[in-house]
N, C-alpha and C positions, 0 to 999 in steps of 0.2 A: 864761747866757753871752751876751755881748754881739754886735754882728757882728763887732766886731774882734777879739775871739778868734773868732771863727771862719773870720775870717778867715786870722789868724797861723796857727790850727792846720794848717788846709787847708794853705796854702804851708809852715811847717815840715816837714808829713807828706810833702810829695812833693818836697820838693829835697836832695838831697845834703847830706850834714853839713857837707862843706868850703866848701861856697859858702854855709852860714849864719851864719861864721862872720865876727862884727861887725852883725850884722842886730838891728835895732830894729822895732817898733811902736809907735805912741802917736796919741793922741784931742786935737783940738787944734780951737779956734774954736768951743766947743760953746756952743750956743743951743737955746732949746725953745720950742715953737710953742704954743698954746693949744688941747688937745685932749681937755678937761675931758669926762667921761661915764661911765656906771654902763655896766658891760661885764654885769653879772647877777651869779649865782654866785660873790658876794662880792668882785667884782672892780669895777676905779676905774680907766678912764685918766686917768691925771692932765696929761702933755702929749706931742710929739712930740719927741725929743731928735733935734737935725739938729749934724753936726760933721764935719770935717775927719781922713782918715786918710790916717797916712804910715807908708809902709812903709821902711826904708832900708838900706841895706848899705855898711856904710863900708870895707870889704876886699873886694869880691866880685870871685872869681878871672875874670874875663871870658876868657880867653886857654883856660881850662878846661873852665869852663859858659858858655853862651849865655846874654846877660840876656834875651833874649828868651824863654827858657825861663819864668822868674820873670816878665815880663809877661804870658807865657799863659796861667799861672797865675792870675793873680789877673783875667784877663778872665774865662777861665773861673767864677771863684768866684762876679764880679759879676754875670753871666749867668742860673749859676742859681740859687746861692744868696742872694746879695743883693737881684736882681731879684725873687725869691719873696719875702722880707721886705719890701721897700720900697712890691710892688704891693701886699700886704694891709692895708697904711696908708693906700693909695690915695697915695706917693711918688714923685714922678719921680725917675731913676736916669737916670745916665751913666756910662763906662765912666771909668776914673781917668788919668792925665795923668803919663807916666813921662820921667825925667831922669838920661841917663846920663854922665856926668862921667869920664873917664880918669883917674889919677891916678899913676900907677906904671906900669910896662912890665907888670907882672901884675894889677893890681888897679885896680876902678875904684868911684867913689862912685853908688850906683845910688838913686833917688829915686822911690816910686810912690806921688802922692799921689790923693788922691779924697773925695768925699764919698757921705755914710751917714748916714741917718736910721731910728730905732726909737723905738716906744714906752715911754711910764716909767709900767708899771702895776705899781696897788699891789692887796695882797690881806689881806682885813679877818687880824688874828691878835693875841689877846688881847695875846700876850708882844711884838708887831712894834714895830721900834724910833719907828718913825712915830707921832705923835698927827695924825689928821686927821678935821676933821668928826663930834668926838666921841666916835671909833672909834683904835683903834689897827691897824697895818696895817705888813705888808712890802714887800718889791717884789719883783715876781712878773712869772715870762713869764705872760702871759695867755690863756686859752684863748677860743676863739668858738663855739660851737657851731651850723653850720649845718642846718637841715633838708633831707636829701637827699630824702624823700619824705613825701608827707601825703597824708590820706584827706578829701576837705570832704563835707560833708554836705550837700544844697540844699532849703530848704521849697520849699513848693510855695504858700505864703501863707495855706493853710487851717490850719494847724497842725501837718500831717504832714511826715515826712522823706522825703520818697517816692525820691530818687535819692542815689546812694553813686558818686565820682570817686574815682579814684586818682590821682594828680600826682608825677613825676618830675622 
């Protein structure tokens, strides 16, 4: 799943049916940074995917729901969810840039654009439709697997292990 369905989902799951009604998503100005490296455990980033999302609402009842509702929403989302995806690229993140247009006594054009950057990792699989680097491979969320704790061993230079650390 990309951020932008995760996005969409978040805000379709908590706004009102009637005020989703005319609302778009789409991925627009995509570029990819060079972010070439062996992730381990059969895994490849191949680069960082940086692109432009818009949200929009070509009906949305204003007079009903508050578009403010729908911007707090998706701050919300870039907060925490976005913000947790972008820091773990090491991405800077802004909060997204909203445009709301009247257009009818009930209804008005609502615009929530932003930018979102993720990685485009691949993962080695005999059948993956990719040929890269000899290998054949899909595209895969990638895992990292960090060490939350380790034990070092320290010689003492004579040849023995004489002390045992634990590290948090």
């Amino acid at each position: 799943m990309t951020l932008l369905d995760s996005l969409t989902e978040f805000v379709k799951s908590n706004m009102p049916k009637r005020a989703m009604e005319g609302f778009e998503s789409l991925m627009d100005e995509v570029r990819f940074e060079p972010a070439a490296r062996d992730l381990g455990a059969g895994q490849y980033r191949l680069s960082i995917m940086q692109y432009t999302v818009t949200l929009e609402w070509a009906r949305f009842p204003f007079r009903v729901y508050d578009p403010q509702i729908a911007m707090a929403l998706v701050q919300v989302w870039y907060m925490t969810e976005g913000a947790k995806a972008m820091d773990s690229i090491n991405m800077d993140w802004e909060l997204p840039e909203i445009d709301v247009e009247v257009d009818e006594d009930e209804t008005a054009i609502v615009l929530i654009t932003g930018k979102l950057s993720e990685p485009v990792d691949l993962l080695e699989d005999p059948d993956g439709p990719i040929p890269f680097d000899g290998c054949r491979w899909r595209l895969a969320q990638s895992s990292v697997w960090v060490a939350e704790q380790a034990t070092m061993f320290v010689g003492s230079g004579d040849g023995t292990w004489p002390v045992q650390s634990e590290v948090s």
